[in-house]
N, C-alpha and C positions, 0 to 999 in steps of 0.2 A: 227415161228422160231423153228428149231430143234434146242435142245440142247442136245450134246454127251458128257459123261465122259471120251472120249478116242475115239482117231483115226481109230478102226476097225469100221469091220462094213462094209469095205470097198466095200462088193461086192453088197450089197444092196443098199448105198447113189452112186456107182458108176450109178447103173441102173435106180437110182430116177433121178440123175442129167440128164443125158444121155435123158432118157423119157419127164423131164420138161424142158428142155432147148429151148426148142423153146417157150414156153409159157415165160418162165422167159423172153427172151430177148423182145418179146412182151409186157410184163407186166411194163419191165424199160423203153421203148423206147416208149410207149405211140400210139403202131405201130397196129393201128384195119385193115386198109387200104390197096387196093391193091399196092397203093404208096407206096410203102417205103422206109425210107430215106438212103440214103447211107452206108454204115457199117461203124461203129465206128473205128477210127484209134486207135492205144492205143501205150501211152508214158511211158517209165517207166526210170527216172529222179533217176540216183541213187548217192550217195555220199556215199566216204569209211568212213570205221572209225566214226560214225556218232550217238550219241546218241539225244533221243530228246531236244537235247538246241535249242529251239526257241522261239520267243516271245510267238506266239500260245503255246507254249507248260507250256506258267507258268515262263519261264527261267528270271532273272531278268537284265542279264547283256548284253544282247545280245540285236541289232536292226535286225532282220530279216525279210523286208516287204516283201519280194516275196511270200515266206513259207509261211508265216500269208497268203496273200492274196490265194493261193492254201488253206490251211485252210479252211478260210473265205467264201471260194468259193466250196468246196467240202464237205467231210468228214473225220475228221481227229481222227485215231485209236490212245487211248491213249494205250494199251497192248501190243505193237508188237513185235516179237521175231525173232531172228535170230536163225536157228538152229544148228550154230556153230559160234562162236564169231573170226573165223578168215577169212581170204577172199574168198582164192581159196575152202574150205568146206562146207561153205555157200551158194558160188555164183553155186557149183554143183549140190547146194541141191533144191537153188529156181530156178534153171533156168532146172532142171526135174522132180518140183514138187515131189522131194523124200527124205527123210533123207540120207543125205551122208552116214549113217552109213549101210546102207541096199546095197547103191549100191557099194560100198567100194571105197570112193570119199572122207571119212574121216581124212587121214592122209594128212596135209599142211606141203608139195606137196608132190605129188606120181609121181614115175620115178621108169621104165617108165611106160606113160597110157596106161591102157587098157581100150580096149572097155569096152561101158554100156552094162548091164544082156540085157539078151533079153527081148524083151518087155517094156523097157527102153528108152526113147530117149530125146533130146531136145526138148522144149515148142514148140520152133522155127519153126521145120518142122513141130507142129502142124498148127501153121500159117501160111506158105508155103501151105501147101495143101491144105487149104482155100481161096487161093488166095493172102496170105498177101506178101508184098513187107518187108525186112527185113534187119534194119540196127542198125550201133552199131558203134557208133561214142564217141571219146575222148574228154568232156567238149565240147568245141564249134570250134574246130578245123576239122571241117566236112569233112576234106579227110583225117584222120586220125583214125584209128580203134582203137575202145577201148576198156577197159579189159575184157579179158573172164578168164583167170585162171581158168580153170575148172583139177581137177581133174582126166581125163579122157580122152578117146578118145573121141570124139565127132562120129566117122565114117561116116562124111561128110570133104571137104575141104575145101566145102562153106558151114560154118554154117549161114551167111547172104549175103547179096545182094551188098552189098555197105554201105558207111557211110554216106550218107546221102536221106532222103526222098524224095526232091524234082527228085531223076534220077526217081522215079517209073513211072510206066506209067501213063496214064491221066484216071482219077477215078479210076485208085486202092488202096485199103487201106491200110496203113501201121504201120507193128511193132516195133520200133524204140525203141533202149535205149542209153541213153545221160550219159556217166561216167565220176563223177568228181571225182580227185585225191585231190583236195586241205586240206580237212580235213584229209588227209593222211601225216605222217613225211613225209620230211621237211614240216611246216607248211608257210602259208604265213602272214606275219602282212598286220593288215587293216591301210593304211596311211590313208581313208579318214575320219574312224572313230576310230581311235583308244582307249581301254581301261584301265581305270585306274588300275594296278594288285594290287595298295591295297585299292582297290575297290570290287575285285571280291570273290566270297564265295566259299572255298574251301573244299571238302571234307574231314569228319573228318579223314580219311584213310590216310591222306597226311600229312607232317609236314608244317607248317605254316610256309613257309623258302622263301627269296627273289625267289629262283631258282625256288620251283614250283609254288608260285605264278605268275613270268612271264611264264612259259612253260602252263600254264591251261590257263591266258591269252591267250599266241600265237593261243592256240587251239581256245577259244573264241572269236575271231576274224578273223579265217581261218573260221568259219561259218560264219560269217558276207561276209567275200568276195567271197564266194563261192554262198552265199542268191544270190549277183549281179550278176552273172553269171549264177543263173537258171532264174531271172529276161528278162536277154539278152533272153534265150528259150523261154521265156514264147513272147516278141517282135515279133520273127519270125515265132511262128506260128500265131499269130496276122498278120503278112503281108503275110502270105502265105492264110488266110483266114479261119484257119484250130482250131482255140478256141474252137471252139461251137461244134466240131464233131469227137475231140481227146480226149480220156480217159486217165486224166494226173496221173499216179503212181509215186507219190513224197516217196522213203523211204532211209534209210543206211543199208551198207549190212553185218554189227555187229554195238560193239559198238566202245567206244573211244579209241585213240592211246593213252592209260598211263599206268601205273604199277595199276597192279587191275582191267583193263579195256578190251583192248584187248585178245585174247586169256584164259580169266578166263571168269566162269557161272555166275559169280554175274553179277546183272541188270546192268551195267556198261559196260559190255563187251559182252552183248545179248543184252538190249534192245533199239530200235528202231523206230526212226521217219516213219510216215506211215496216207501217205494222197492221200485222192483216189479222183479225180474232175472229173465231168461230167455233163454240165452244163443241167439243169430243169430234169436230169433223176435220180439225186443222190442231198440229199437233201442240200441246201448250209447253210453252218456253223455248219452241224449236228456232235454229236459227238460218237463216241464208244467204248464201256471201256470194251466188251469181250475181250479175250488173241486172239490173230491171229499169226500163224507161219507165217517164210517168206516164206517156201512151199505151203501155200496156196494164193501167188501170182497169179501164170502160169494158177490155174484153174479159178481163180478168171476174171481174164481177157480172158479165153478162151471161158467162161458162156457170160460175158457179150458179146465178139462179136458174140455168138450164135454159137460155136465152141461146139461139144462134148466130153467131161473129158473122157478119157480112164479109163477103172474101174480100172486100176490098179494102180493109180497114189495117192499116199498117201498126199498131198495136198487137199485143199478143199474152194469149192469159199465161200465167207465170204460176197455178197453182194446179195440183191435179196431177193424178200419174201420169200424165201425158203433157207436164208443164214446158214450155222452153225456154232453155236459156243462152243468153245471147251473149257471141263472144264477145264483143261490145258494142257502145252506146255510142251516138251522134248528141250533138247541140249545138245550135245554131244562135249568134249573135247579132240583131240588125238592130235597125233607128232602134236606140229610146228617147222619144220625146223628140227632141230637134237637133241630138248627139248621134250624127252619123258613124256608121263603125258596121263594118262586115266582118265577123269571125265565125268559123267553125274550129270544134275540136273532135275527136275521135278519143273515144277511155274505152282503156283494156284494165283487166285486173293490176296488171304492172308499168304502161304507160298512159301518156297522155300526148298527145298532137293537138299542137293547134296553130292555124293558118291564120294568119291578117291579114287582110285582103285590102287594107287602107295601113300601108306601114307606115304613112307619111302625118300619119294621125296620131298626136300624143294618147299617154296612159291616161292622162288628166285634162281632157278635151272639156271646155266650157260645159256644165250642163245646171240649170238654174234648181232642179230635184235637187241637187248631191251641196249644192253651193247654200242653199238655204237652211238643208233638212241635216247637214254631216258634218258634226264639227273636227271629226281627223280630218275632213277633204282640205280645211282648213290649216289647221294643226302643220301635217305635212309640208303644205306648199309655205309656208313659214320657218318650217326645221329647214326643208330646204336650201332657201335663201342661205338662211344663216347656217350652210354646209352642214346642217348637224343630221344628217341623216345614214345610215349603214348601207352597207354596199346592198343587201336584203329589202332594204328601202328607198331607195334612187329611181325605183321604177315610174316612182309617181311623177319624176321632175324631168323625166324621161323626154326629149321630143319628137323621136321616132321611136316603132314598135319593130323588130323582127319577122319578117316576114312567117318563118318558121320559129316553134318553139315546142321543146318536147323535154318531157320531165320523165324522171325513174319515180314512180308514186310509193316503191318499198323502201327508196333509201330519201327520196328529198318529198316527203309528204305536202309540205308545204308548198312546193312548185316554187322555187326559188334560186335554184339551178339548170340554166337551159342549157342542154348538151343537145342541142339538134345539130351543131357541129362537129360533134366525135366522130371520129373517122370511124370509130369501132363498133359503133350504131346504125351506119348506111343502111344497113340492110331493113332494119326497124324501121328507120325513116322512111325508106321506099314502102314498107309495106303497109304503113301506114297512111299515107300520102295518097296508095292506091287504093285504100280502104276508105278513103275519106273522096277520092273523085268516083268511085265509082257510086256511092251512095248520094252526091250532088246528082247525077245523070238519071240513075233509078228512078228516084222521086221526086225528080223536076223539081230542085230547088231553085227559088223564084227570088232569091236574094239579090241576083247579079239585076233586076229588070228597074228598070226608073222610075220612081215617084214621079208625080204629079205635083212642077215645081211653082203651080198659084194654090195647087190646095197646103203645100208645105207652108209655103209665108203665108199665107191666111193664119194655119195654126201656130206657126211663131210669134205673131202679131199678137195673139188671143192669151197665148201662155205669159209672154213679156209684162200684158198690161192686169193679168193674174196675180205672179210674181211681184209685182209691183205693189199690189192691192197688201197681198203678205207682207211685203217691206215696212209697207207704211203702219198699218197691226204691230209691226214687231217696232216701229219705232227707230229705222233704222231708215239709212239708204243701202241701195243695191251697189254704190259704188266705194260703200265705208273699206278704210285700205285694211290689206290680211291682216296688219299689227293691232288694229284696232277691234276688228272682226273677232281675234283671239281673245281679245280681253272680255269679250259680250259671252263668250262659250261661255269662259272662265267662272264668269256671273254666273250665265244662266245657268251650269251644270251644281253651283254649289260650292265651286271651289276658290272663291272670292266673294269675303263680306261686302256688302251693301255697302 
């Protein structure tokens, strides 16, 4: 096993891979023989919003047998990182094996897209060119196409085939990804299994309040029905006969829809479930506790069907005798929506960095998503007011950020103690600090460069009179005061008769 401090290096691990790849995919496939078996299909099983709450994962409140059984069955990454904790920056990032930030796919959402740099392209047409058949279906609604939000032009019209696998022709292999929405606001409750909310263990960062106790419920139980519904996948390729010969990529493409989760660097809002199954070629029940980006998805699965990694692609396959693993991850934080915010962070197995690049910017900066769709966003700035919030949670009413913040992720898991001030840490911080400018420089992170401030109000204008459209549905105004906004959760979550 190689192991790298950092992601360059690029042009050398590009032409190792490139060179070994036919031995790798020989070596996993057990493939001496003129015979050869068929090429592997490969699945990649994605859920939004999605950190690792699952049983496999340690989770105590959750039944999740499907996930366990992919677990159980494959090998399941306990490190995984999103490279940006919101959708459409993320999904650009692993679906071209690039940091958003380099191809300038960073800011959620950019209007209008443009094409990728050159030399730049979708995983997709890697598979295409190989022969693969290529679809991309919504949950299990298989004539319906599901999400690409990508950041960008793609410069195709057909970035895939169809939505469902079975149109391919007879023995072609196919690249298939199955998006589930569920763990995405609006959540769904589980009727069949439903959970106790003062039952369930909430994070210190929260306040211990009816309201988020049932809303981290909802969530805990949107995995649960979301688990039956990868279950149904797991069925049909069982009757399609296709188990034993599909490389199933179970992961989420950030992390949870909450205050502190979504769109922030804390492991909350990066990190991610990530199980790789391949039956007798990939060990079952094995486990991995290197850090793995989600850009090193596309190459990862492009090694194993015996696909060659373009050296330029900053991604990097993480299975295979010849896997790497990386001393740490990057993530990057820009716009979401019309909530400006520049962060990065740097995760090592035992710290975390991470820079604000707008200190002057509150925790709980306006944003019309989190004000409409989050009733702690609410909750909070209400306990607030009325001082009733712990030293653990003040973050939120916070008016400035830290320029620097760095966490011990062995003793303060939570990220709730910032010791980037310990005198007895310098050195940590510095080397950190340098880990994190020189990876800005490397790969020409495009964060610090200026929108375009008539296309931004154009898209302010558009989203306002959105939002607005929403208000009036819910029967509400957008200006109803927090006291009263409390009382509407209150209703709507259940915890107040009619």
């Amino acid at each position: 096993m190689i192991i790298l401090d950092y992601t360059n290096r690029w042009e050398f691990l590009r032409t190792f891979v490139a060179g070994a790849s036919a031995l790798l995919i020989l070596a996993l496939m057990g493939c001496a023989t003129s015979e050869s078996p068929a090429r592997p299909n490969i699945l990649w099983i994605i859920t939004e919003d999605t950190c690792p709450d699952f049983g496999c994962y340690g989770h105590p409140d959750v039944v999740t047998p499907n996930i366990d059984r992919i677990a159980r069955e494959g090998r399941m990454f306990t490190r995984a990182f999103a490279s940006s904790p919101v959708c459409s920056a993320s999904r650009s990032a692993f679906m071209t094996g690039m940091y958003q930030t380099t191809i300038g796919a960073h800011q959620h959402r950019t209007n209008p897209k443009v094409p990728l740099p050159s030399g730049v392209r979708l995983i997709t047409e890697e598979f295409r060119e190989a022969g693969y058949f290529l679809t991309n279906c919504s949950a299990l609604d298989y004539d319906r196409k599901g999400k690409s939000d990508w950041n960008f032009d793609p410069g195709t019209d057909q970035p895939f085939d169809g939505t469902d696998w079975r149109d391919r022709a007879p023995g072609q292999p196919f690249f298939a990804q199955i998006n589930f929405h569920l763990t995405h606001r609006l959540f769904e409750r589980d009727e069949e299994r439903p959970i106790d909310p003062e039952t369930v263990n909430l994070p210190p960062y929260y306040p211990d309040h009816p309201i988020a106790r049932r809303d981290w419920t909802d969530y805990l139980e949107s995995v649960q029905v979301v688990d039956r519904r990868i279950g149904n996948v797991l069925t049909r390729l069982a009757q399609d006969d296709l188990l034993d010969n599909t490389i199933i990529f179970y992961f989420g493409d950030h992390g949870r829809p909450h205050v502190r989760g979504k769109q922030w660097l804390y492991d909350s809002g990066i990190h991610v479930p990530l199980i790789i199954r391949w039956p007798e070629k990939i060990g079952a029940g094995s486990v991995e506790n290197g850090l793995v980006s989600l850009i090193d998805l596309g190459p990862t699965a492009m090694a194993l069907a015996g696909i060659p990694v373009p050296k330029s692609m900053q991604g990097q396959p993480v299975l295979g005798p010849n896997a790497i693993t990386r001393g740490y991850v990057i993530a990057a934080r820009d716009r979401c929506d019309m909530t400006i915010d520049r962060i990065r962070c740097v995760r090592t197995e035992k710290y975390k960095y991470i820079r604000n690049f707008n200190p002057d910017k509150p925790y709980n900066q306006f944003s019309r998503y989190k004000d409409f769709f989050y009733p702690m966003q609410n909750l909070m700035t209400v306990l607030g007011k009325r001082g009733e919030l712990t030293t653990a949670q003040q973050y939120h009413i916070a008016k400035t950020k830290p320029i620097e913040e760095l966490y011990d992720l062995e003793g303060d898991p939570y990220e709730i103690n910032n010791i980037a001030d310990d005198p007895a840490l310098s050195e940590v911080l510095a080397g950190l600090r340098g880990k994190l400018d020189m990876w800005m420089e490397e790969t020409g992170d495009k964060g610090g460069e200026p929108e375009d401030m008539e296309v931004l109000n154009n898209e302010a204008i558009a989203r306002k009179i959105r939002y607005e459209g929403l208000w009036e549905k819910r029967g509400l105004s957008p200006s109803i005061s927090p006291e009263e906004y409390l009382i509407f959760w209150e209703r709507n979550l259940g915890l107040l008769e009619e």
